[in-house]
C-alpha positions as CSV (number, residue, x, y, z in Angstrom):
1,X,0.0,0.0,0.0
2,X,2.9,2.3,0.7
3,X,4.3,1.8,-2.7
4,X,0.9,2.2,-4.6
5,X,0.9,4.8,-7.3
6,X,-0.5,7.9,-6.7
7,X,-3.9,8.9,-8.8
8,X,-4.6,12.0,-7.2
9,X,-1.8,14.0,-5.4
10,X,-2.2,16.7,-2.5
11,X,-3.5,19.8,-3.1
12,X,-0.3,21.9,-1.9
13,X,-2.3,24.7,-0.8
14,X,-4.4,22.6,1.8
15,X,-2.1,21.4,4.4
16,X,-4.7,18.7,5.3
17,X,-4.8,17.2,1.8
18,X,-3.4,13.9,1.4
19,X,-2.3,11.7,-2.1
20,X,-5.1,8.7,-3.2
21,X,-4.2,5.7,-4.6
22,X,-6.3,3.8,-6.7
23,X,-7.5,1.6,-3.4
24,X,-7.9,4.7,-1.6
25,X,-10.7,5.8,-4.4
26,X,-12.1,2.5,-4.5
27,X,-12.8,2.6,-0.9
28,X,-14.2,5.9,-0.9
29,X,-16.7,5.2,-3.9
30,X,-17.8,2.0,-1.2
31,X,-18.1,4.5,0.9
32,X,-20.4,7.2,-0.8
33,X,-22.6,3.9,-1.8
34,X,-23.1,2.8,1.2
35,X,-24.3,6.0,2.7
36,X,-26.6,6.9,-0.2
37,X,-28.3,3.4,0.5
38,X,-28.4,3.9,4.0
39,X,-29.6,7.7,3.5
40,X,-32.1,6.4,1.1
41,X,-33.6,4.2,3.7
42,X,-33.6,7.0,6.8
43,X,-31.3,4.7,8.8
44,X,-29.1,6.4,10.7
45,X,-25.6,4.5,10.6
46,X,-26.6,2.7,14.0
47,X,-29.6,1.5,12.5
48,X,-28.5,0.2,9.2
49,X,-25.9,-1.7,11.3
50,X,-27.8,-3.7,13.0
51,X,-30.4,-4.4,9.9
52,X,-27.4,-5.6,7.9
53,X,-25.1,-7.1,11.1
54,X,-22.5,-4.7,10.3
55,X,-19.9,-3.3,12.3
56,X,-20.0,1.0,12.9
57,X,-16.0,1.6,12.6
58,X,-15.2,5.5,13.6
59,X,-17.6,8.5,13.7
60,X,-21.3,8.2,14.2
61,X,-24.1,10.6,14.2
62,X,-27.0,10.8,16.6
63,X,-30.1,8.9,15.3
């Protein structure tokens, strides 16, 4: 994963901006689609959770 080419580099000017690799993307596009379901459903990330026996990793929000 370290050596994984780059796709889409830092923004220089944002000193919180960080490179994505291809995996990186690909995780992020899971991501998006699994909170537009979720969204689309009205679950909050609790909720849709324990409908699907998932695991919450990180953040949540209230609902």
């Amino acid at each position: 994963m370290k050596n994984d080419p780059i796709i889409l580099p830092a923004d220089p000017a944002d000193p919180e901006d960080f490179p994505i690799t291809q995996e990186g993307m690909d995780r992020g596009q899971r991501a998006r689609m699994i909170r537009r379901t979720r969204t689309a459903l009205g679950l909050s990330q609790a909720k849709f959770a324990s409908r699907f026996r998932v695991r919450v990793i990180g953040r949540q929000h209230a609902g």
